[in-house]
C-alpha positions as CSV (number, residue, x, y, z in Angstrom):
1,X,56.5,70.3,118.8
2,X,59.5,69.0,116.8
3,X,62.8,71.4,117.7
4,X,64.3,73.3,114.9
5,X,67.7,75.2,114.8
6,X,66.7,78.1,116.1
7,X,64.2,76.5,119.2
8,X,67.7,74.7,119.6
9,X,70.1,78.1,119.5
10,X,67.3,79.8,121.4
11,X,67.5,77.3,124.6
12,X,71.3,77.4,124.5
13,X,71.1,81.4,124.7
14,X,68.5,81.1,127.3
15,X,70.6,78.5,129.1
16,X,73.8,80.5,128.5
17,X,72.2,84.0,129.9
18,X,70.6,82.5,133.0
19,X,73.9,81.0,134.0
20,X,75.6,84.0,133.6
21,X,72.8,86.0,135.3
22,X,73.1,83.0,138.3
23,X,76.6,83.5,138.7
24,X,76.4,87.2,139.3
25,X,73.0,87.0,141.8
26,X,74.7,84.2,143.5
27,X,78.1,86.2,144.0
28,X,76.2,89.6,145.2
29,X,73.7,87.3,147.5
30,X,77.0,86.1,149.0
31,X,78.3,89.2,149.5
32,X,75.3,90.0,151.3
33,X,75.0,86.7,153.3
34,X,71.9,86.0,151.0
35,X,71.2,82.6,149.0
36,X,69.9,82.7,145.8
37,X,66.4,81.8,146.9
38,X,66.4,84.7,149.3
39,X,67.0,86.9,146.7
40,X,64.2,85.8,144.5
41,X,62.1,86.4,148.0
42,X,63.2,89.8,148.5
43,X,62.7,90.5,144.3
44,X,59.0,89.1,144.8
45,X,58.5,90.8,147.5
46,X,59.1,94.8,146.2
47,X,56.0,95.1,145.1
48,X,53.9,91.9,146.2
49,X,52.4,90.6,149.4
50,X,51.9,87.5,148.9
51,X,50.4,84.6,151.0
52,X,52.5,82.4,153.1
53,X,51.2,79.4,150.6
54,X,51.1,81.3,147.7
55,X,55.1,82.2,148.0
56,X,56.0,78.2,148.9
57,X,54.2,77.5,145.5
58,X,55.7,79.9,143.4
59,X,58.9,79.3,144.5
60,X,58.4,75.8,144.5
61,X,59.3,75.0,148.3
62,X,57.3,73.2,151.1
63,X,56.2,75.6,153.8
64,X,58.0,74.5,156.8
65,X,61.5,75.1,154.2
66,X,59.9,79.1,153.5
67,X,58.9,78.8,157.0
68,X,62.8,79.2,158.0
69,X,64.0,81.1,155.2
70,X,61.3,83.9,156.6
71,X,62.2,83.3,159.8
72,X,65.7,84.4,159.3
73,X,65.0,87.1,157.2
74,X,63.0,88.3,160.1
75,X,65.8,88.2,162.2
76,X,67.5,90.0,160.2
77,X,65.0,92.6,160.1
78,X,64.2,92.6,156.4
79,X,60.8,90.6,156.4
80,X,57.5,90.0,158.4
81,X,55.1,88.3,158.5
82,X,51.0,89.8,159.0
83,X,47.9,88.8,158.2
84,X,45.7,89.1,154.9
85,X,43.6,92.0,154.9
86,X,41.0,89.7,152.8
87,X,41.6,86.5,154.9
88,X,42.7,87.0,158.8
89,X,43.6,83.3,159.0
90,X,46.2,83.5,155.9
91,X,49.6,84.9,156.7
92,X,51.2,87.0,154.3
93,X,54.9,88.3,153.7
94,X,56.0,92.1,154.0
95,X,59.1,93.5,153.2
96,X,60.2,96.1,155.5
97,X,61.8,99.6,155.0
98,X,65.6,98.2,155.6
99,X,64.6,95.0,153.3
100,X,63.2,97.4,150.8
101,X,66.4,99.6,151.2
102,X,68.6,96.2,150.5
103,X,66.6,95.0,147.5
104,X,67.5,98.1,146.2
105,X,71.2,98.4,146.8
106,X,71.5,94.7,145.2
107,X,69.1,95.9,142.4
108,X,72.2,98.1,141.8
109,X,74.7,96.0,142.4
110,X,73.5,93.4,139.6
111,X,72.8,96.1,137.4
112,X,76.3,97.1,137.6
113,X,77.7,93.6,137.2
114,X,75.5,93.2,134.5
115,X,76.6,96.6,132.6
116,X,79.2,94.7,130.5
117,X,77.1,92.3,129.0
118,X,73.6,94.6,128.6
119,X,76.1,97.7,127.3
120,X,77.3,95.7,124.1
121,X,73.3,96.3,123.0
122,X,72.3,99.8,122.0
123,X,68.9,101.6,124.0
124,X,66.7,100.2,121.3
125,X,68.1,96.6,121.5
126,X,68.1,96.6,125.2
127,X,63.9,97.5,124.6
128,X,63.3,94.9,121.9
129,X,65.2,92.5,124.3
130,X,63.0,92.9,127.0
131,X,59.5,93.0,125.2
132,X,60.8,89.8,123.3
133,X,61.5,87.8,127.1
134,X,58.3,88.9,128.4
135,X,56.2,86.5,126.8
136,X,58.7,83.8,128.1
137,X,58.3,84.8,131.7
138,X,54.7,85.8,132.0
139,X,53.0,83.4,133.4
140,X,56.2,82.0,135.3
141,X,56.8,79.0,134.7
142,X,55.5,76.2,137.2
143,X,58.6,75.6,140.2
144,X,56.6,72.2,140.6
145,X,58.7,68.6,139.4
146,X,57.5,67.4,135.8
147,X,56.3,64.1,135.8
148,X,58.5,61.1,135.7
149,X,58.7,60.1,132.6
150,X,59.1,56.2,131.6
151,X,62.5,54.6,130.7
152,X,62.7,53.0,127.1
153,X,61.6,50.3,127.3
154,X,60.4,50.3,130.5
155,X,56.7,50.4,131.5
């Protein structure tokens, strides 16, 4: 596919909006003593119970790097770890009542910080916004490295 103007404008607003969005997730996980990964474990993790392997995938992270960032969060008291009802010998991750109570306060917290930027477009915007991003983020896109591409002139 050959870009055009608007693929071009479109990336740059993408770019432009994740940044921003970044910045304010990274400033609240701070505040909270949370990275920007644990945040997108603790997001997952409302309404998921994923696999030990399927989380390091997703995320794109080796298991023994989610190993540790669970481990914390366990001793933290906001995750655990159990055992899948389907599979006893795969270990899944379960958010617990105070993790589920702090997703929620920093699901209000960004929704505040973001208030400025989403309030400049009307109820019916905001709508059209969101069904037009779905088909960007659903499937996810893979967390794995792309393929090295060859230099110029290079084999």
């Amino acid at each position: 596919m050959v870009p055009d103007d608007s693929t071009d404008a479109l990336i740059d607003g993408l770019v432009r909006s994740s940044f921003q969005v970044m910045g304010v997730l990274t400033r609240i996980g701070a505040e909270h003593d949370l990275s920007l990964t644990q945040l997108r474990v603790l997001g997952i993790l409302r309404d998921r119970r994923p696999r030990m392997s399927d989380l390091a995938a997703f995320l794109g992270l080796d298991k023994s790097t989610l190993s540790g960032l669970i481990a914390r969060a366990e001793q933290r008291g906001l995750l655990t770890r159990g055992t899948s009802p389907e599979d006893k010998r795969a270990v899944v991750v379960l958010i617990t009542d105070a993790g589920r109570d702090l997703t929620q306060r920093l699901y209000e917290e960004a929704r505040d910080a973001l208030a400025p930027a989403t309030g400049r477009l009307d109820p019916e915007q905001r709508d059209q916004l969101a069904q037009l991003l779905e088909p960007l983020l659903t499937p996810p896109l893979p967390a794995t490295p792309r393929p090295e591409r060859p230099v110029r002139g290079m084999p």
